[in-house]
N, CA, C and O atoms as CSV, one atom per row, in Angstrom:
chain,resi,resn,atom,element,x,y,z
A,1,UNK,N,N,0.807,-1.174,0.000
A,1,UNK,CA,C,0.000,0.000,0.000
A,1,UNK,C,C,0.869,1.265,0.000
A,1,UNK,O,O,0.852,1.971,-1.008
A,2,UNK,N,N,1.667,1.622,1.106
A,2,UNK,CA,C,2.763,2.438,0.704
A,2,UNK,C,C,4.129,1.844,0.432
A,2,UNK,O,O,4.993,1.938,1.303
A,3,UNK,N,N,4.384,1.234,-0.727
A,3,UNK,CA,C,5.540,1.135,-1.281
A,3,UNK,C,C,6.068,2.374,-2.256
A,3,UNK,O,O,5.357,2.995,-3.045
A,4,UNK,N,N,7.253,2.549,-2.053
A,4,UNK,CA,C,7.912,3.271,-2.554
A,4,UNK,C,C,8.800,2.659,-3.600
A,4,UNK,O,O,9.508,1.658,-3.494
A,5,UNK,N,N,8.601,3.574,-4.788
A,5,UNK,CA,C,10.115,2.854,-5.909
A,5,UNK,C,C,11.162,3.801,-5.723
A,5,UNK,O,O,11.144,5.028,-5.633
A,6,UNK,N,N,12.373,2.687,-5.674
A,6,UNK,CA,C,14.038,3.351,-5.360
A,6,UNK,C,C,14.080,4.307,-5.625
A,6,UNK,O,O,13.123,4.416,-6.392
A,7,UNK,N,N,14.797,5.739,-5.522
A,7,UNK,CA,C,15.100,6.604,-6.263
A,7,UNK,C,C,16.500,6.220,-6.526
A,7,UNK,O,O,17.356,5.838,-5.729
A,8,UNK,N,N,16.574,6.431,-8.047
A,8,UNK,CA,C,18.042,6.312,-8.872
A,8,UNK,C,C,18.834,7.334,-8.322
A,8,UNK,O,O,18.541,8.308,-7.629
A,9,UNK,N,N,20.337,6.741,-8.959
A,9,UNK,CA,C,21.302,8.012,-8.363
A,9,UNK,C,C,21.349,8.894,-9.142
A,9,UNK,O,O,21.637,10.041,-8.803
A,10,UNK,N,N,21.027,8.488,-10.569
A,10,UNK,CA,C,20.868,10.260,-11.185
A,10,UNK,C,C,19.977,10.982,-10.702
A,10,UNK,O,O,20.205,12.191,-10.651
A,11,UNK,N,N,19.090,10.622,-10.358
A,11,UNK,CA,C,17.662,11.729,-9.841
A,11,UNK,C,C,18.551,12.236,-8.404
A,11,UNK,O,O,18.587,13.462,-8.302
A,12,UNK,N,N,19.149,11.601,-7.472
A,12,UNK,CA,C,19.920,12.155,-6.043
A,12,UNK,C,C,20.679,13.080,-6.811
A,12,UNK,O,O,20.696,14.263,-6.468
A,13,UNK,N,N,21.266,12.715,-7.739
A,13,UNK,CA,C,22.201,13.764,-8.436
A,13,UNK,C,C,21.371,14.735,-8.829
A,13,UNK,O,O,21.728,15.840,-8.419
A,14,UNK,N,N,20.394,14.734,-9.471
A,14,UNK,CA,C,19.697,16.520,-10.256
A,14,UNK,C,C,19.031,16.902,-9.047
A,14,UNK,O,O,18.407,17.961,-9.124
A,15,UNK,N,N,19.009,16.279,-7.908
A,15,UNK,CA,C,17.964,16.901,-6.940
A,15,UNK,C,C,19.031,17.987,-6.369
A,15,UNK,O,O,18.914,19.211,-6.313
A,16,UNK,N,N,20.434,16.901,-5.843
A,16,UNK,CA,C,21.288,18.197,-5.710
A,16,UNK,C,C,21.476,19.283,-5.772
A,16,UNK,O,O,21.341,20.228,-4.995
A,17,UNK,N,N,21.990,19.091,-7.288
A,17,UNK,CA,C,22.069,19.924,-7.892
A,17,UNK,C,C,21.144,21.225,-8.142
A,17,UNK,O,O,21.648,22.323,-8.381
A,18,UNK,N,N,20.105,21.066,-8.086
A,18,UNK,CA,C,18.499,22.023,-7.707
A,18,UNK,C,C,18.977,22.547,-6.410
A,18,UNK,O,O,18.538,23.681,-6.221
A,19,UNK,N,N,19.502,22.242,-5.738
A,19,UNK,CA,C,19.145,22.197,-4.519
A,19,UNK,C,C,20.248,23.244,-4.057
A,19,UNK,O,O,20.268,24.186,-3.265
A,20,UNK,N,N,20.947,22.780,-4.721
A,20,UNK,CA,C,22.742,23.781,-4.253
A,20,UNK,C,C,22.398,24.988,-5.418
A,20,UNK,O,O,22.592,26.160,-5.098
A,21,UNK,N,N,22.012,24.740,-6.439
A,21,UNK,CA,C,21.588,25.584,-6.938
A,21,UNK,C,C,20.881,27.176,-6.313
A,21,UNK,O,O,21.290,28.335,-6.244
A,22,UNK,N,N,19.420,26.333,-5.878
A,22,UNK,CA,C,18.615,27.166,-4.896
A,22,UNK,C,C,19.512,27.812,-3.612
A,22,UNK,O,O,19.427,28.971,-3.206
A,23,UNK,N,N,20.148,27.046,-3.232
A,23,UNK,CA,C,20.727,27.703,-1.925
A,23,UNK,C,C,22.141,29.010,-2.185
A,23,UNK,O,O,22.602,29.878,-1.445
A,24,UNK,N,N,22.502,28.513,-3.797
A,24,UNK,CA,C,23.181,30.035,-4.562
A,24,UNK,C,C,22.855,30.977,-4.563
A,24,UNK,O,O,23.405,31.900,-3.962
A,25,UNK,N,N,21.435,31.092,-5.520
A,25,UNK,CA,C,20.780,32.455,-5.353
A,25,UNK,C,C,20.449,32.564,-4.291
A,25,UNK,O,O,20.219,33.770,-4.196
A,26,UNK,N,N,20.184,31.969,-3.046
A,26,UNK,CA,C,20.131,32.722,-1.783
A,26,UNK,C,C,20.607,33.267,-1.231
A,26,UNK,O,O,20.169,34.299,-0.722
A,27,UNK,N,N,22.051,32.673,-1.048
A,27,UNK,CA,C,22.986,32.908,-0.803
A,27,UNK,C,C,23.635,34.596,-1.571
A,27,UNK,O,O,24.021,35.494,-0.822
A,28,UNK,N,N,23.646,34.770,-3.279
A,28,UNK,CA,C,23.762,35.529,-3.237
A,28,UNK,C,C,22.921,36.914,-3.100
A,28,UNK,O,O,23.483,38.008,-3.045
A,29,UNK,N,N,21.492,36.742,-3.049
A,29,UNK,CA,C,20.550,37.451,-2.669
A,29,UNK,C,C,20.680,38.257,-1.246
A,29,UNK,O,O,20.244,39.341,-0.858
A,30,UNK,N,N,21.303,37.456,-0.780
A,30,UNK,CA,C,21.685,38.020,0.652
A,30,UNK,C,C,22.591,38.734,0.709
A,30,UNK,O,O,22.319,39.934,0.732
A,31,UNK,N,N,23.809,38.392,0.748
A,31,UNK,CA,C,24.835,39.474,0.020
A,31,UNK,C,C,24.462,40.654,-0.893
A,31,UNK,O,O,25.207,41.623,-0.747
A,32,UNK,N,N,23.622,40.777,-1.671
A,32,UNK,CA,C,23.283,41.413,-2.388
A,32,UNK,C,C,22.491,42.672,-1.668
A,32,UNK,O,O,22.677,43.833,-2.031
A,33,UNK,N,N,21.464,42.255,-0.462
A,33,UNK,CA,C,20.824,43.297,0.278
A,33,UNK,C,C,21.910,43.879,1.535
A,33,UNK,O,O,21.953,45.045,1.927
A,34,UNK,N,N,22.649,42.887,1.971
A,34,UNK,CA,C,23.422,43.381,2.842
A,34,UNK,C,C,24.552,44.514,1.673
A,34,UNK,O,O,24.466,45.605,2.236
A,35,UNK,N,N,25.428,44.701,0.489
A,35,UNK,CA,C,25.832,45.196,0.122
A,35,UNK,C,C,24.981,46.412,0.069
A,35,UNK,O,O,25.479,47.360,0.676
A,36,UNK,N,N,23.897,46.630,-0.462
A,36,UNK,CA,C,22.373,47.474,-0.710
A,36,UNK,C,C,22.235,48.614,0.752
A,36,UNK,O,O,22.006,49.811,0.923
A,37,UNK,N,N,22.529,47.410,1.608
A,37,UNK,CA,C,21.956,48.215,2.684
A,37,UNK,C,C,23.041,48.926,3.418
A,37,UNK,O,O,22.769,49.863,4.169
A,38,UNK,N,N,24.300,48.499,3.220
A,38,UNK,CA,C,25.312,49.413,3.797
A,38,UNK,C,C,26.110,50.578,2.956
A,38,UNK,O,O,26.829,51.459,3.428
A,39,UNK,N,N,25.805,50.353,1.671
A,39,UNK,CA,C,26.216,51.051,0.633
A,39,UNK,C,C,25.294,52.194,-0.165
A,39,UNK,O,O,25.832,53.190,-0.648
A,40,UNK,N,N,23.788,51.948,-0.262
A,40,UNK,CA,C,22.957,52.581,-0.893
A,40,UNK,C,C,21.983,53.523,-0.151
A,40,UNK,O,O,21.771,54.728,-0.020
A,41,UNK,N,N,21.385,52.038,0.368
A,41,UNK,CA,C,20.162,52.446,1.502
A,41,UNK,C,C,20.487,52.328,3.107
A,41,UNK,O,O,21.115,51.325,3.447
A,42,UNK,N,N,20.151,53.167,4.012
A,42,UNK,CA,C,20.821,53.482,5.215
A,42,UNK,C,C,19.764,53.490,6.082
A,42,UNK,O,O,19.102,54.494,5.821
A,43,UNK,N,N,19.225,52.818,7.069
A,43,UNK,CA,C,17.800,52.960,7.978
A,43,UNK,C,C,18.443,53.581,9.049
A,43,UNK,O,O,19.586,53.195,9.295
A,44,UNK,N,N,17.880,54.598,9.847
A,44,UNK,CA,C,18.192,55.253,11.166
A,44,UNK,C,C,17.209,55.692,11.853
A,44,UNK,O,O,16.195,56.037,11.247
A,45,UNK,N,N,17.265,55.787,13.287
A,45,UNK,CA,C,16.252,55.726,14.037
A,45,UNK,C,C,16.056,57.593,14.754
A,45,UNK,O,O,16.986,58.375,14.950
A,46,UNK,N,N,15.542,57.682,14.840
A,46,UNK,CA,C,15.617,59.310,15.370
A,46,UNK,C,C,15.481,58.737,17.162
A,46,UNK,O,O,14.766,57.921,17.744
A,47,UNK,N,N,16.690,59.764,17.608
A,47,UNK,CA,C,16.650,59.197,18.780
A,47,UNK,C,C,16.053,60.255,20.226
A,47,UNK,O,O,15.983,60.066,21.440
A,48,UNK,N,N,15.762,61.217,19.449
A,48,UNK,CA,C,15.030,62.605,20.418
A,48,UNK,C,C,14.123,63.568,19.556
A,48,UNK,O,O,14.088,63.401,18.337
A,49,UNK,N,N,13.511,64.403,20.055
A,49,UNK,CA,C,12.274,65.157,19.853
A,49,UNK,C,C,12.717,66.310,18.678
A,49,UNK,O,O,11.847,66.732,17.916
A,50,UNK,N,N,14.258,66.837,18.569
A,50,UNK,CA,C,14.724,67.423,18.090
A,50,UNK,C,C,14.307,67.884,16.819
A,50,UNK,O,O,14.427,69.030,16.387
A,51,UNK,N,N,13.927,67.137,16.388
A,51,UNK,CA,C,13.458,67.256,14.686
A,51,UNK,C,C,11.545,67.586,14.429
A,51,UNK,O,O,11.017,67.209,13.382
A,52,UNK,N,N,10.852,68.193,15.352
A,52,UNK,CA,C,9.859,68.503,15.744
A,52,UNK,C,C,9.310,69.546,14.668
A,52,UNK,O,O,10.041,70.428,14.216
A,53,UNK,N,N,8.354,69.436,14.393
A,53,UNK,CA,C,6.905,68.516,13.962
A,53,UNK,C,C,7.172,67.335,13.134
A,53,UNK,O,O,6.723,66.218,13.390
A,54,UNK,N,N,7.742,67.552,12.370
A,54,UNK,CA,C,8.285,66.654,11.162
A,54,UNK,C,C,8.842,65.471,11.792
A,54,UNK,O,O,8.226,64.546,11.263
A,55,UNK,N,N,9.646,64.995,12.610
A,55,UNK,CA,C,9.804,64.019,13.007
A,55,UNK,C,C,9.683,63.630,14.727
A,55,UNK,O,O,10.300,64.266,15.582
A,56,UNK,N,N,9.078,62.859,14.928
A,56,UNK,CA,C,9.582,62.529,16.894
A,56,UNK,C,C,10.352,61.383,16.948
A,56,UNK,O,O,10.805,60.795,15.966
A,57,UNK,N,N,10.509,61.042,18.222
A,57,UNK,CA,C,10.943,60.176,19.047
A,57,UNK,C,C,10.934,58.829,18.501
A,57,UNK,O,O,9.804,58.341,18.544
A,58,UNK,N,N,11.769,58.110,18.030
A,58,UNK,CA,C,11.327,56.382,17.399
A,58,UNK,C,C,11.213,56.443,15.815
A,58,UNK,O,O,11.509,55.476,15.113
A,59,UNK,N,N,10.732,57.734,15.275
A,59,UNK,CA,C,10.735,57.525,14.154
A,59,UNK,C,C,12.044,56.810,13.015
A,59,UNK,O,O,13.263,56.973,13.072
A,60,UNK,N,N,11.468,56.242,12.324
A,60,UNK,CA,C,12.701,55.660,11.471
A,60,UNK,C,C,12.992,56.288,9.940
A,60,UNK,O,O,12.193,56.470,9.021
A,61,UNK,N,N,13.936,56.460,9.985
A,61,UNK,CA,C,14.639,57.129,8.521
A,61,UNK,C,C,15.324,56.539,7.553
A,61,UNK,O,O,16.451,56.094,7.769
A,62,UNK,N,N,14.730,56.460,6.355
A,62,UNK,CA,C,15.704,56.190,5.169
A,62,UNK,C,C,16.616,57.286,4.722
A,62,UNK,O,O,16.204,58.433,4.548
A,63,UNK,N,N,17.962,56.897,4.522
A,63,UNK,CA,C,18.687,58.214,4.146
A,63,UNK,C,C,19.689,57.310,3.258
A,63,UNK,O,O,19.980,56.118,3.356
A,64,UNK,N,N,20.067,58.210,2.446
A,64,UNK,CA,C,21.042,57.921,1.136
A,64,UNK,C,C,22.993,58.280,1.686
A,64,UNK,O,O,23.448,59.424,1.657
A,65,UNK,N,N,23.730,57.204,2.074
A,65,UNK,CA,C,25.373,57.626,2.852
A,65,UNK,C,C,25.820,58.471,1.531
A,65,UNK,O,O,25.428,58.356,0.370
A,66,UNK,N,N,26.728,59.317,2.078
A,66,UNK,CA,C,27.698,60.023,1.324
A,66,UNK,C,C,29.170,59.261,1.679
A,66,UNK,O,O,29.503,58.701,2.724
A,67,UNK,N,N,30.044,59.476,0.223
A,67,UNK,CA,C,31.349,59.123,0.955
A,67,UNK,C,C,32.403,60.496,0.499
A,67,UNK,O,O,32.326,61.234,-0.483
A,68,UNK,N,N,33.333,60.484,1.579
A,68,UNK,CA,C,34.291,61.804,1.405
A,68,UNK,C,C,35.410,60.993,0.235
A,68,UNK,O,O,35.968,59.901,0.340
A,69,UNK,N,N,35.460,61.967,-0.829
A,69,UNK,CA,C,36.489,62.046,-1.624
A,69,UNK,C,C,37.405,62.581,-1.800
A,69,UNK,O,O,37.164,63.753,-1.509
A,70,UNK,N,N,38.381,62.488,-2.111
A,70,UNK,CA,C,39.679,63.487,-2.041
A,70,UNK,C,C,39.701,64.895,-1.051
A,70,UNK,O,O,40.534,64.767,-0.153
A,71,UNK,N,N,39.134,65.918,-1.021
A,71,UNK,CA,C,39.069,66.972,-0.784
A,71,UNK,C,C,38.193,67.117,0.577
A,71,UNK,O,O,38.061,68.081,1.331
A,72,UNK,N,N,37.703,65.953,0.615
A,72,UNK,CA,C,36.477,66.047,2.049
A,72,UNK,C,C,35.477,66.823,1.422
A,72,UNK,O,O,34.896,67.773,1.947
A,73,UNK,N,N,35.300,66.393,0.302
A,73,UNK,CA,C,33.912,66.840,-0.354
A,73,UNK,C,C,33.347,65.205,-0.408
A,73,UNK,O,O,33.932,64.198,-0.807
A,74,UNK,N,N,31.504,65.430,0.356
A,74,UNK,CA,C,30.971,64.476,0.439
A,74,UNK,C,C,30.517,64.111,-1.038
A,74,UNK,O,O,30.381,65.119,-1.731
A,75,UNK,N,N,30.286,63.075,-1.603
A,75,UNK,CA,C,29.539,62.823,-2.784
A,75,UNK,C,C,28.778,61.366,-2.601
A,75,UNK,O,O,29.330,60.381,-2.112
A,76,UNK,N,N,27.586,61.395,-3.020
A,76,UNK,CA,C,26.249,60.417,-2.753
A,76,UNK,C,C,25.859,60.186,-4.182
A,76,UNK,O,O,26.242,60.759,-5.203
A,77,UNK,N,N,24.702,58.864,-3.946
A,77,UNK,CA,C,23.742,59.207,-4.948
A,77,UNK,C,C,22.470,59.869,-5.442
A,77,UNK,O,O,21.763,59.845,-6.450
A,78,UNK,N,N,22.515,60.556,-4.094
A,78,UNK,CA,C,21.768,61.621,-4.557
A,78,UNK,C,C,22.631,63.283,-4.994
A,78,UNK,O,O,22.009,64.309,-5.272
A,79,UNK,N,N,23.597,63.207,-4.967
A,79,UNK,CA,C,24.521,64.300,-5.456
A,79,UNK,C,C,25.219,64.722,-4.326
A,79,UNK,O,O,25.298,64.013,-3.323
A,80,UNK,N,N,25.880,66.144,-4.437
A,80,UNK,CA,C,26.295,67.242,-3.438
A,80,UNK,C,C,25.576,67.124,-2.400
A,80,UNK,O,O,24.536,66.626,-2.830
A,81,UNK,N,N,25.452,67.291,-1.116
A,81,UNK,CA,C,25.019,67.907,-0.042
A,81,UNK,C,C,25.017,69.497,-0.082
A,81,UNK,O,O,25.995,70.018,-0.618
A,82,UNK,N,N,24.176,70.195,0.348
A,82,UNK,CA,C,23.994,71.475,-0.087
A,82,UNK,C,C,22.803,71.894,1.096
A,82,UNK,O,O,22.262,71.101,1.866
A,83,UNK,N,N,22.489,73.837,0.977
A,83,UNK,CA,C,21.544,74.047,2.106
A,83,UNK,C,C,20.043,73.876,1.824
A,83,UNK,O,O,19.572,74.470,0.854
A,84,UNK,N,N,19.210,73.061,2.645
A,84,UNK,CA,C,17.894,73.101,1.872
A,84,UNK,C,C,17.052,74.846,2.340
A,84,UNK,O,O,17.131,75.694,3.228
A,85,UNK,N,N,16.222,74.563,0.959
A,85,UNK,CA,C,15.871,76.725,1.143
A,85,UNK,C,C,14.552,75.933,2.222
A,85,UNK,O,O,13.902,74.906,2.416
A,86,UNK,N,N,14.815,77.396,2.698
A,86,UNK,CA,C,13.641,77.120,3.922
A,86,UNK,C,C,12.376,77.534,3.932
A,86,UNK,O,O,12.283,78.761,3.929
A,87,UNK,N,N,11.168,76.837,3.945
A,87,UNK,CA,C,10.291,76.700,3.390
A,87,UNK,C,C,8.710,77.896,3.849
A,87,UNK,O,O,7.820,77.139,4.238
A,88,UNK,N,N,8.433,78.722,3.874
A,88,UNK,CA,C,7.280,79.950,4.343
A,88,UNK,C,C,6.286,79.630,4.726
A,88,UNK,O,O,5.455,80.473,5.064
């Protein structure tokens, strides 16, 4: 009633192979967000009231890192750092 037929060793072999396969792209998928996330995208937590109305306490922030180049001029992908005009 439940008998099972052998599995061959080629089939152990392509299952493997699927298998190590699958655990590649995971593998590099992961790497891939961890590179993402220390390089591109940056999460930060606001840690005081300081930033009031617009932000409180706990709030969480996406922000884009800059890196200093030659001159200690920051450069990002979002460009220059510069003053934002202040708003009426």
């Amino acid at each position: 009633m439940f008998s099972r037929r052998p599995v061959r060793y080629s089939e152990k072999v392509e299952r493997k192979k699927k298998r190590n396969k699958a655990l590649s792209y995971i593998g590099i998928f992961i790497i891939l967000c961890i590179l993402m996330r220390l390089f591109v995208l940056q999460t930060w937590q606001v840690r005081d009231d300081l930033m009031q109305p617009e932000l409180r306490k706990a709030d969480v922030v996406v922000v884009i890192p800059y890196i200093l180049i030659g001159g200690r001029t920051p450069v990002g992908l979002a460009g220059c750092p510069g003053k934002m005009p202040l708003s009426s």
